[in-house]
PDB file with SEQRES, HELIX, SHEET and CRYST1 records, atoms N, CA, C and O in Angstrom:
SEQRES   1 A   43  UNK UNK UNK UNK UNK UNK UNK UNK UNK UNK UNK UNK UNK          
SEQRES   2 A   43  UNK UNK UNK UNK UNK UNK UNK UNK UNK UNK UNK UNK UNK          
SEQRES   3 A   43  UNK UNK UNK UNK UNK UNK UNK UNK UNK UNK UNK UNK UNK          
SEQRES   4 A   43  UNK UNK UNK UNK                                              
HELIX    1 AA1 UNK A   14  UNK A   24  1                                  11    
SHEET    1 AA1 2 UNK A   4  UNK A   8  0                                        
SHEET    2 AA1 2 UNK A  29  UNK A  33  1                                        
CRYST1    1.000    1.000    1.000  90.00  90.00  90.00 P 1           1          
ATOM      1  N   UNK A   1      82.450 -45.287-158.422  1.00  0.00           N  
ATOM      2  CA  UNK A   1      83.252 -44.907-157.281  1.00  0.00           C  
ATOM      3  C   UNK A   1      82.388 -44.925-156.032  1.00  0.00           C  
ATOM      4  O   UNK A   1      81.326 -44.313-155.916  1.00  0.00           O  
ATOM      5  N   UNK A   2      83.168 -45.979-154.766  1.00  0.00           N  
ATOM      6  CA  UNK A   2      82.047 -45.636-153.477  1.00  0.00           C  
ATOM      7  C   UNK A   2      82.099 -44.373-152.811  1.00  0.00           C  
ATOM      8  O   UNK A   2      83.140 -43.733-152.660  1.00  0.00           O  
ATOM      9  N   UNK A   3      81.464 -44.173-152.588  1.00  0.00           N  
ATOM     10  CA  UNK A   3      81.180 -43.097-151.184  1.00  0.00           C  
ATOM     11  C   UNK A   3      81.864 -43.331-149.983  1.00  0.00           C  
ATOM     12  O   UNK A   3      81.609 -44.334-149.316  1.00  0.00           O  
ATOM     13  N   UNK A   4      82.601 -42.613-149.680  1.00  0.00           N  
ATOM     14  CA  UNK A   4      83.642 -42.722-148.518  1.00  0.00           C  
ATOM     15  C   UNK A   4      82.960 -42.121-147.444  1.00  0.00           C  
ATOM     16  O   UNK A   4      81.977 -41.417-147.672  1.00  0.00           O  
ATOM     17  N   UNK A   5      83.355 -42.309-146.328  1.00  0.00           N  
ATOM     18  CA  UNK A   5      82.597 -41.853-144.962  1.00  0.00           C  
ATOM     19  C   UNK A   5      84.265 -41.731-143.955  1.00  0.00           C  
ATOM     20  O   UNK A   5      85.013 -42.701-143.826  1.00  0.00           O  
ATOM     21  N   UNK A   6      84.439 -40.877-143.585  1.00  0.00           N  
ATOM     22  CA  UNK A   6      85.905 -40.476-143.222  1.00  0.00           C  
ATOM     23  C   UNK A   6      85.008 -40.370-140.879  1.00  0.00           C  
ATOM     24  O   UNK A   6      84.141 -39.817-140.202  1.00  0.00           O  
ATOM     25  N   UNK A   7      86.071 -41.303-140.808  1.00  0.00           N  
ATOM     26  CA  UNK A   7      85.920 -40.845-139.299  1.00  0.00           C  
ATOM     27  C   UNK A   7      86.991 -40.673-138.706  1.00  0.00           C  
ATOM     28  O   UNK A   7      87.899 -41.391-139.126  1.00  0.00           O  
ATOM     29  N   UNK A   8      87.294 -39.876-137.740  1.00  0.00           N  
ATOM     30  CA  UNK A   8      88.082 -38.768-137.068  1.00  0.00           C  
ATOM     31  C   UNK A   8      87.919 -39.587-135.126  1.00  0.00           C  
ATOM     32  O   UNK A   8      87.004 -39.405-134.323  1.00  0.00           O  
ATOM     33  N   UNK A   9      88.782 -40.170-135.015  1.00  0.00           N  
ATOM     34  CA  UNK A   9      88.321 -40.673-133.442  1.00  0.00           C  
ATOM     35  C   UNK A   9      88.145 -42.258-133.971  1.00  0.00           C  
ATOM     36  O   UNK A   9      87.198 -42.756-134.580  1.00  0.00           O  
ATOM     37  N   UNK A  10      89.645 -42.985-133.430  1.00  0.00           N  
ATOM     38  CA  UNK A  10      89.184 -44.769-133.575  1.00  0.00           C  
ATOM     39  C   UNK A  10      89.193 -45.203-132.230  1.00  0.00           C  
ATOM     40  O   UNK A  10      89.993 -46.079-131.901  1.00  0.00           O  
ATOM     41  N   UNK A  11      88.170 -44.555-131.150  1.00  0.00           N  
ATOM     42  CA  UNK A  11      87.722 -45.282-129.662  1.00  0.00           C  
ATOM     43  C   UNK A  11      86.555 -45.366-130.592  1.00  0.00           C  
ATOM     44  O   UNK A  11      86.304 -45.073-131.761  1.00  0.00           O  
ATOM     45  N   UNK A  12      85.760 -46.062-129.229  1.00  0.00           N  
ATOM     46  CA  UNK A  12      84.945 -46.682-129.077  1.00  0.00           C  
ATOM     47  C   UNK A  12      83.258 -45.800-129.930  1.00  0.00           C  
ATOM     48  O   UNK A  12      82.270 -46.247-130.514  1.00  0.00           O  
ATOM     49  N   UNK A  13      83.683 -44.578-129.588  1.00  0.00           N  
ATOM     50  CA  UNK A  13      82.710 -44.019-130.518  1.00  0.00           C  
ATOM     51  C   UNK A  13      82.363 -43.838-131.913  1.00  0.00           C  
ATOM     52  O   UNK A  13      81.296 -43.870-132.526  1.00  0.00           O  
ATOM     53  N   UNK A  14      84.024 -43.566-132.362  1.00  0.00           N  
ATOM     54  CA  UNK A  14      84.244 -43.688-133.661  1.00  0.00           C  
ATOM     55  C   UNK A  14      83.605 -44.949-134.279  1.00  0.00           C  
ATOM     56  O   UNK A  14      82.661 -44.993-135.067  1.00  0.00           O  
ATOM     57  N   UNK A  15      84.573 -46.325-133.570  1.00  0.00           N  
ATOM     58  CA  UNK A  15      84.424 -47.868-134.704  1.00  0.00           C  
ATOM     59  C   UNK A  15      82.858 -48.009-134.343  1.00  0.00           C  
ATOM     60  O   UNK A  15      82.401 -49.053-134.808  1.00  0.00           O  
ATOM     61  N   UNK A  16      81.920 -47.237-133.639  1.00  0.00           N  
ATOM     62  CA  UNK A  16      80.988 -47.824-133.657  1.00  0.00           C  
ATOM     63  C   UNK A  16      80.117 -46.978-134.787  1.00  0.00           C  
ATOM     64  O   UNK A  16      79.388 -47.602-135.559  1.00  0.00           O  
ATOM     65  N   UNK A  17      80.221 -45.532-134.855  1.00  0.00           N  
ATOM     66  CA  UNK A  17      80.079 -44.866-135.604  1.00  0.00           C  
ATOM     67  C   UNK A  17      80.164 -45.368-136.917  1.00  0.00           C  
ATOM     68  O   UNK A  17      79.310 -45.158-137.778  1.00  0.00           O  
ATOM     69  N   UNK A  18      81.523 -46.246-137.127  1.00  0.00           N  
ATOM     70  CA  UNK A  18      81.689 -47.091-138.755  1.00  0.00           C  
ATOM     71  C   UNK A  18      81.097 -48.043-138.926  1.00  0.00           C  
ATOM     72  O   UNK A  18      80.587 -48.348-140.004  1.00  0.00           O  
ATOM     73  N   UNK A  19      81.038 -48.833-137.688  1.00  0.00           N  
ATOM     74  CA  UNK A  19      80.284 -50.076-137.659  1.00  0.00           C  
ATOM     75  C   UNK A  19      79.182 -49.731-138.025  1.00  0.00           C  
ATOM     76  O   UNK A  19      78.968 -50.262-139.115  1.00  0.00           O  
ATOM     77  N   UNK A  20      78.046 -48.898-137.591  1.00  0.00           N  
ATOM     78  CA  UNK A  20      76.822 -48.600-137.911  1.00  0.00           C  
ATOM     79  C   UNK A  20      76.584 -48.425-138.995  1.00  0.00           C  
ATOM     80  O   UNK A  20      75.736 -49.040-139.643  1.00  0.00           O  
ATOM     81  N   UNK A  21      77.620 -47.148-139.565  1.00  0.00           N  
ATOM     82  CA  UNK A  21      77.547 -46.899-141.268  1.00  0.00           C  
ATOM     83  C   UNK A  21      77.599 -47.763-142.257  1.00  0.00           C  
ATOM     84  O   UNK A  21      76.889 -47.630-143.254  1.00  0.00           O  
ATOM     85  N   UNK A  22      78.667 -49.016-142.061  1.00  0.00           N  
ATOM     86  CA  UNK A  22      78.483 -50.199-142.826  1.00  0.00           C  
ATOM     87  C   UNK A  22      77.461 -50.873-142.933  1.00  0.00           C  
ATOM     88  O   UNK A  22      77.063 -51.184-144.056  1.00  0.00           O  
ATOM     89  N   UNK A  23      76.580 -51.383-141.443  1.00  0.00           N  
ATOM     90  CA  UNK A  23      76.148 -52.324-141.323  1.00  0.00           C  
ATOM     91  C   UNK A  23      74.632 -51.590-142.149  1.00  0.00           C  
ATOM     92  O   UNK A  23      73.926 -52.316-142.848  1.00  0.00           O  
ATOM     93  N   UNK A  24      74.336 -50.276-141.966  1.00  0.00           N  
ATOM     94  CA  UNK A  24      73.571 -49.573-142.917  1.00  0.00           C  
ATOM     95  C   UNK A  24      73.435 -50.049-144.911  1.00  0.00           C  
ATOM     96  O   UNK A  24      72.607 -50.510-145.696  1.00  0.00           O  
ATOM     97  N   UNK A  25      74.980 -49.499-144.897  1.00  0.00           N  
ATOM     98  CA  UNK A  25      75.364 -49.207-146.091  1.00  0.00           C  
ATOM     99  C   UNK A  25      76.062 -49.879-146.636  1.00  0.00           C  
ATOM    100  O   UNK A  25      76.947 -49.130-147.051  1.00  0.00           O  
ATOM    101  N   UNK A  26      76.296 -50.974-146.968  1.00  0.00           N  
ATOM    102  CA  UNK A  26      77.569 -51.717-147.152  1.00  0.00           C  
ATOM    103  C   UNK A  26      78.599 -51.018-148.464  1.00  0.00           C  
ATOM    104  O   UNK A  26      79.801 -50.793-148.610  1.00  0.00           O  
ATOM    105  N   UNK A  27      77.921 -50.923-148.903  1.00  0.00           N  
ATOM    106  CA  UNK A  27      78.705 -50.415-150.218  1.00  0.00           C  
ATOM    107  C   UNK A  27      79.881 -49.274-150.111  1.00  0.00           C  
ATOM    108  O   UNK A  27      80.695 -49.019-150.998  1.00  0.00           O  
ATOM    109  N   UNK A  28      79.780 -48.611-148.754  1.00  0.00           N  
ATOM    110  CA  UNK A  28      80.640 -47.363-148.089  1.00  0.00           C  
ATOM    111  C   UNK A  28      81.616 -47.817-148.041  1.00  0.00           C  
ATOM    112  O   UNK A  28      81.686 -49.006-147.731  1.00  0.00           O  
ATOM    113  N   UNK A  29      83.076 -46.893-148.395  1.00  0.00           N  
ATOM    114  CA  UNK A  29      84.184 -47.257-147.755  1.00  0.00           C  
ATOM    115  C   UNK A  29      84.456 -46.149-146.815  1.00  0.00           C  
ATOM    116  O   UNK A  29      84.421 -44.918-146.831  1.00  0.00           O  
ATOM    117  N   UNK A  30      84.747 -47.116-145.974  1.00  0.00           N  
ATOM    118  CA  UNK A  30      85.321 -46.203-144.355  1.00  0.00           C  
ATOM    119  C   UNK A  30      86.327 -46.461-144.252  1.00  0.00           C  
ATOM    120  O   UNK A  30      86.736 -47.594-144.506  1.00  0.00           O  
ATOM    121  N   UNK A  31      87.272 -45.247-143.737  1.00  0.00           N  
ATOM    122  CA  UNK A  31      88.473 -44.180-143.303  1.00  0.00           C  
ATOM    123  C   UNK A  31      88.417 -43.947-142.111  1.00  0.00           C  
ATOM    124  O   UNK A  31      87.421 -43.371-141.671  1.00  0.00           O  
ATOM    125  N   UNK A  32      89.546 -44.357-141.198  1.00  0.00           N  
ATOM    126  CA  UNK A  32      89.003 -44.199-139.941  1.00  0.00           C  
ATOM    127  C   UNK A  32      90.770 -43.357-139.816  1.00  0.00           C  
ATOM    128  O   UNK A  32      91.721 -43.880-140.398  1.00  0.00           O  
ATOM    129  N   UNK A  33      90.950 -42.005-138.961  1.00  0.00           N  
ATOM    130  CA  UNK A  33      91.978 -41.273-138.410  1.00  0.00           C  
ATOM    131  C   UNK A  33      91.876 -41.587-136.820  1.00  0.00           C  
ATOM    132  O   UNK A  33      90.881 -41.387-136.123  1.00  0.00           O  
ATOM    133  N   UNK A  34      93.130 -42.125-136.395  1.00  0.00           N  
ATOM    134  CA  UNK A  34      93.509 -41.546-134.862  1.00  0.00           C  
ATOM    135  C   UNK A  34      94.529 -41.553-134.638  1.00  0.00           C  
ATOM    136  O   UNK A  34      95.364 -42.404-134.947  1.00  0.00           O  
ATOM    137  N   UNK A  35      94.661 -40.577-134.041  1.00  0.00           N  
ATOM    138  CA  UNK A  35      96.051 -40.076-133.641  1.00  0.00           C  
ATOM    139  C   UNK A  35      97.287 -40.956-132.631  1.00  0.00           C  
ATOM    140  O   UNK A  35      98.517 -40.980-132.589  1.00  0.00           O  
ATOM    141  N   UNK A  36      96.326 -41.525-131.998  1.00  0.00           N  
ATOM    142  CA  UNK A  36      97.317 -42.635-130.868  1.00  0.00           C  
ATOM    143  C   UNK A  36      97.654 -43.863-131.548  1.00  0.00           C  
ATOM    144  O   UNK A  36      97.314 -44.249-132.666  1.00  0.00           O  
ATOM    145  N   UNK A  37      98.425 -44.437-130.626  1.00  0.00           N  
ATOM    146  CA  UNK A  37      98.853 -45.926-130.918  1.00  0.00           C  
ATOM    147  C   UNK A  37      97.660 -46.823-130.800  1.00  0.00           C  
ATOM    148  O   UNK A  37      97.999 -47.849-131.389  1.00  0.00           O  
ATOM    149  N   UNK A  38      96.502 -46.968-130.371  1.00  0.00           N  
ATOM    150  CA  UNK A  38      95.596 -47.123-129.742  1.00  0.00           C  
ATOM    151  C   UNK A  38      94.231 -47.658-130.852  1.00  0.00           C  
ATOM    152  O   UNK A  38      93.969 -46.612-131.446  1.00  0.00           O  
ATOM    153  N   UNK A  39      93.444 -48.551-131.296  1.00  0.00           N  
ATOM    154  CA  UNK A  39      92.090 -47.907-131.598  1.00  0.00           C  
ATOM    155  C   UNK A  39      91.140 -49.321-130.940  1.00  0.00           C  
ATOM    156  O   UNK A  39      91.544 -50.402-130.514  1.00  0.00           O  
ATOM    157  N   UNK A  40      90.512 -49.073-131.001  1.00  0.00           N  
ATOM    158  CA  UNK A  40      88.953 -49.399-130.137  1.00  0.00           C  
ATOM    159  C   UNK A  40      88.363 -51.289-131.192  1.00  0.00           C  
ATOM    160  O   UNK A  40      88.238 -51.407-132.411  1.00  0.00           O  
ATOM    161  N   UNK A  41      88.221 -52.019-130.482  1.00  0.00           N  
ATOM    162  CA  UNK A  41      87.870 -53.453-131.862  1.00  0.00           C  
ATOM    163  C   UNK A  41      86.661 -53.594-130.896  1.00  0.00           C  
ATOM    164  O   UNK A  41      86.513 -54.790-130.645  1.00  0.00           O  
ATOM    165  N   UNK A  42      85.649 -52.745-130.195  1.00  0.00           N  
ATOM    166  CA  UNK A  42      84.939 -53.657-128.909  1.00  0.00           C  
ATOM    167  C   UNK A  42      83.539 -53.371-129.659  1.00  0.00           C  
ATOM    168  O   UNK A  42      82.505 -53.998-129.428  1.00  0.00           O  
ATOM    169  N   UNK A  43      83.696 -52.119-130.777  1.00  0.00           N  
ATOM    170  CA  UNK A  43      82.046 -51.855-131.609  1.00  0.00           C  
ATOM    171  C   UNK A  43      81.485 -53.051-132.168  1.00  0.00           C  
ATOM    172  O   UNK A  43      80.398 -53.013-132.745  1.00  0.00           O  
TER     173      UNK A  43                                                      
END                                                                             
């Protein structure tokens, strides 16, 4: 089973936040929550 990494916030801080964690870790699955219509592709 992977290791999940849950992020809270899909601006620009967040996807970069995931981006980083992947590009670390690949094996992670990331969960990304936001509340708006909205999320961030610029990480």
């Amino acid at each position: 089973m992977a290791t999940r990494v849950v992020i809270v916030g899909g601006d620009a801080a967040g996807m970069s936040a995931a981006s980083q964690a992947k590009r670390r870790r690949p094996e992670l699955e990331i969960v990304a929550f936001e509340q708006g219509p909205y999320i961030s592709y610029s990480a």
